[in-house]
N, C-alpha and C positions, 0 to 999 in steps of 0.2 A: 210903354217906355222904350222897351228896346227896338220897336220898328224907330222911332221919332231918332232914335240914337245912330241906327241904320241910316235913314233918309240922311240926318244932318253929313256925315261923314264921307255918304258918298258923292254928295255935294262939294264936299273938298276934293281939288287936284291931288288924286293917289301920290302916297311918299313915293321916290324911287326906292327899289331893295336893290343892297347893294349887293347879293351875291348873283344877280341876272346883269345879265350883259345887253346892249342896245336889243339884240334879236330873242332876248326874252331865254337864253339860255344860262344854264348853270356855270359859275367860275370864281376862282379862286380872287378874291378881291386885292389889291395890288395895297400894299400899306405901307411903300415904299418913301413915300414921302411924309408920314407922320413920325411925329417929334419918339423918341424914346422917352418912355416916363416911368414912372413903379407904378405898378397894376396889381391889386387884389381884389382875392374872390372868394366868398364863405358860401359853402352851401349844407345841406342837411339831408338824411333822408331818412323814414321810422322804417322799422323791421319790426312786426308785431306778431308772436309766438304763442303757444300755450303757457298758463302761470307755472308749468309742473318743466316745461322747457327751459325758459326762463331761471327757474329755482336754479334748475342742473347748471346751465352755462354759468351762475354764478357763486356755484358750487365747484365748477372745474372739474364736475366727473361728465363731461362728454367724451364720446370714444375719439372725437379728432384731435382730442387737443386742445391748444390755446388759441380759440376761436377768434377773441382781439387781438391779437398781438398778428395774427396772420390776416385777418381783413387790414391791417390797418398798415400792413406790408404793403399787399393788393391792392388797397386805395392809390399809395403813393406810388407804385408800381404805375401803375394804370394811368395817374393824372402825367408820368412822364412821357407817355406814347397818346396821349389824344388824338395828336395830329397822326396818326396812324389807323384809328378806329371812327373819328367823322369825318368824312373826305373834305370837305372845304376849310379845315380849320389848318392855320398857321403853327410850325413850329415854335415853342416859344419858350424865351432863355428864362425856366422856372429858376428862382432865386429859392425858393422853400416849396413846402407840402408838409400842412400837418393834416394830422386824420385821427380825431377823437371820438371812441367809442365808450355811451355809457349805457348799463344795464338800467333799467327801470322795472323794478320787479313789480312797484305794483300796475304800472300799466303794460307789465308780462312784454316789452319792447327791448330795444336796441336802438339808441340816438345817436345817429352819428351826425358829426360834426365835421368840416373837411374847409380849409383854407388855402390858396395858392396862391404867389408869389411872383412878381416878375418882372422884368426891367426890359420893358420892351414897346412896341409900335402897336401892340392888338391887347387884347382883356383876354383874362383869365377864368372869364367866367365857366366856358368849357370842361378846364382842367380841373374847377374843383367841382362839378356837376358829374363830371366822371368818377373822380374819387370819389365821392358819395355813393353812388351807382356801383360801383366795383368793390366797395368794403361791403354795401348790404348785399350783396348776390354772392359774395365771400361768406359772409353770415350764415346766408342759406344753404350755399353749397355746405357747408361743415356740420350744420343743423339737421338734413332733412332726413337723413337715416334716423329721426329719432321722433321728426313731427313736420311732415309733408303739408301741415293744413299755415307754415308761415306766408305770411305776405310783406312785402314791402309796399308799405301805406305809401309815402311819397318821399318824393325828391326834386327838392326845391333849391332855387337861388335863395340864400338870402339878403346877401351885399354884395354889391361891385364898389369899386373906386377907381380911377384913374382916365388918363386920357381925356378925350375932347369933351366925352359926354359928363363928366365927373362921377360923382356918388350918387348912388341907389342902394334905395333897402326897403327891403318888404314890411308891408305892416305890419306884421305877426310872422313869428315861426311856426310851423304846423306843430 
C-alpha cells in the first residue's frame, strides 16, 4: 500500500514549497499581500513522569516551586519571541496566549494545552507549538533534580483556523 501511495503521488506535479525560492533556496516568504484576518492555534504536548513525581508536583512539595504557574509564564513567554527561535517564521501581532497546565496523576503526566491568537497575514500555528514546547521543557527543567527518567511524549497541532486555508483539526489529541 505505501509503495502504490508513493508511485501515485509522484505522478503528481510536486506542490511548490513556499519557503524555496526559484533557485531552490531557503527565504522568508513575502505575506505582503495577504488580507489580515484573526488566526488561531491550539496545540498540546504530554510530560510523562514517575507516579511518586507526579504525587509531589501536586502536592506543591517540589524544591523549585510553583512548577505551573512558571511553565506556563515560559510558554507565553516563548510563543512571543517565535520569530526569534525559527528563522523563517514572521513576526506576528499575537492578540492572546493562553497556556493550560493539568496534572494527570493517574497517568503520572502533565497536559498541557497552549492557544494563540492573532490578527494578522500568517497563522499561528508556530507560536502555540512553541508554547507547548517551552512550558513542557519548563516542566522538565524544574522537575529533573527530583526524577531525570521524564519525557515529553509529544507535541502536537491540534487546531488552526484562519486565513486562505481555513480550519484544520486533528483527529484525536494524543
Amino acid at each position: 500500500m505505501f509503495a502504490h501511495s508513493m508511485r501515485r503521488k509522484s505522478a503528481a506535479r510536486p506542490k511548490a514549497l513556499p519557503h524555496l525560492n526559484d533557485r531552490g533556496e531557503a527565504h522568508m516568504v513575502d505575506v505582503g499581500g495577504k488580507p489580515v484576518t484573526e488566526r488561531t492555534a491550539t496545540a498540546s504536548a504530554l510530560v510523562r513522569m514517575s507516579p511518586e513525581t507526579a504525587r509531589r508536583l501536586a502536592a506543591g512539595t517540589v524544591p523549585k516551586g510553583d512548577v505551573l504557574a512558571v511553565a506556563r509564564i515560559a510558554g507565553i513567554t516563548a510563543a512571543k519571541r517565535t520569530d526569534e527561535l525559527i528563522p523563517l517564521c514572521h513576526r506576528v501581532a499575537l492578540t492572546g496566549v493562553e497556556v493550560d497546565l493539568r496534572i494527570d496523576r493517574a497517568r503520572a503526566a502533565v497536559e498541557i494545552t497552549s492557544t494563540a491568537r492573532a490578527l494578522d497575514r500568517t497563522g499561528v500555528e508556530m507560536e502555540a507549538l512553541v508554547a507547548a514546547s517551552v512550558a513542557a521543557l519548563t516542566v522538565y527543567d524544574m522537575l529533573k533534580g527530583i526524577d531525570r527518567g521524564i519525557e515529553i511524549a509529544s507535541v502536537v497541532l491540534i487546531e488552526k483556523a484562519g486565513g486562505r486555508s481555513g480550519t484544520w483539526r486533528r483527529g484525536r489529541a494524543p
